[in-house]
C-alpha positions, 0 to 999 in steps of 0.5 A, a space after each residue: 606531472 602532478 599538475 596533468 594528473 590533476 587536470 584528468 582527475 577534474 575531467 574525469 569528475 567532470 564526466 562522471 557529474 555530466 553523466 549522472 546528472 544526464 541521466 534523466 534526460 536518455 531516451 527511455 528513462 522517463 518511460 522506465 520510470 513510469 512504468 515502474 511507477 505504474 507497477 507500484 501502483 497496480 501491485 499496490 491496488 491489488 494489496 488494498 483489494 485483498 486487505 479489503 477482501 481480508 477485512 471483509 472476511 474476519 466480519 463474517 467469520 466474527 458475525 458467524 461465531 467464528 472468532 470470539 470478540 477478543 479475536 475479531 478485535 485483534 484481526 481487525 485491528 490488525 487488518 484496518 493498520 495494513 490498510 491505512 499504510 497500503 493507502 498511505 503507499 498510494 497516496 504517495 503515488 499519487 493515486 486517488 484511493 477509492 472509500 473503503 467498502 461499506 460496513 458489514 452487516 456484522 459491523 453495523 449489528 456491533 454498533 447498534 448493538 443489535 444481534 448479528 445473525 440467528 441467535 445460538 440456544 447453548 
């Protein structure tokens, strides 16, 4: 008796080790795995747009006084971090990641250490 039960506890195993190792192989599962692949992917260069747009959107409000440079910083700082992990994220899937958007006038006015817009009379 104990020597039947064995021989069904092995073929069970053995079944179970044939279907899971089969799996990739079903009609449907490469295609499902693409398509998740490509979800990821449009879900993550959809995030990288806005983070860009978001980025953007602190210069300007930073170029028109909007936030102080103590906030900027910390906004920015903040923003270019989410932004290198959703680059990161596409990396991983293999996408080409396009060059980040070109500096803002505000951005190019700090390093030169030029004005950004209209000087304030206070």
């Amino acid at each position: 008796m104990g020597n039947g039960l064995a021989i069904l506890v092995l073929l069970v195993a053995m079944v179970g080790v044939v279907l899971l190792l089969g799996q990739p192989l079903w009609p449907g599962a490469a295609a499902a795995a693409a398509d998740r692949d490509d979800l990821r992917r449009a879900d993550l260069e959809a995030a990288r747009t806005a983070k860009y747009r978001e980025i953007r959107d602190a210069e300007l409000d930073h170029a028109t006084g909007k936030l102080s440079d103590e906030d900027w910083r910390a906004i920015d700082r903040r923003l270019r971090s989410d932004a290198v992990e959703i680059l990161h994220a596409l990396d991983a899937l293999g996408v080409t990641s396009e060059a980040p958007p070109a500096s803002s006038p505000a951005r190019g006015a700090e390093a030169t250490g030029s004005a950004a817009g209209p000087e304030r009379a206070d």
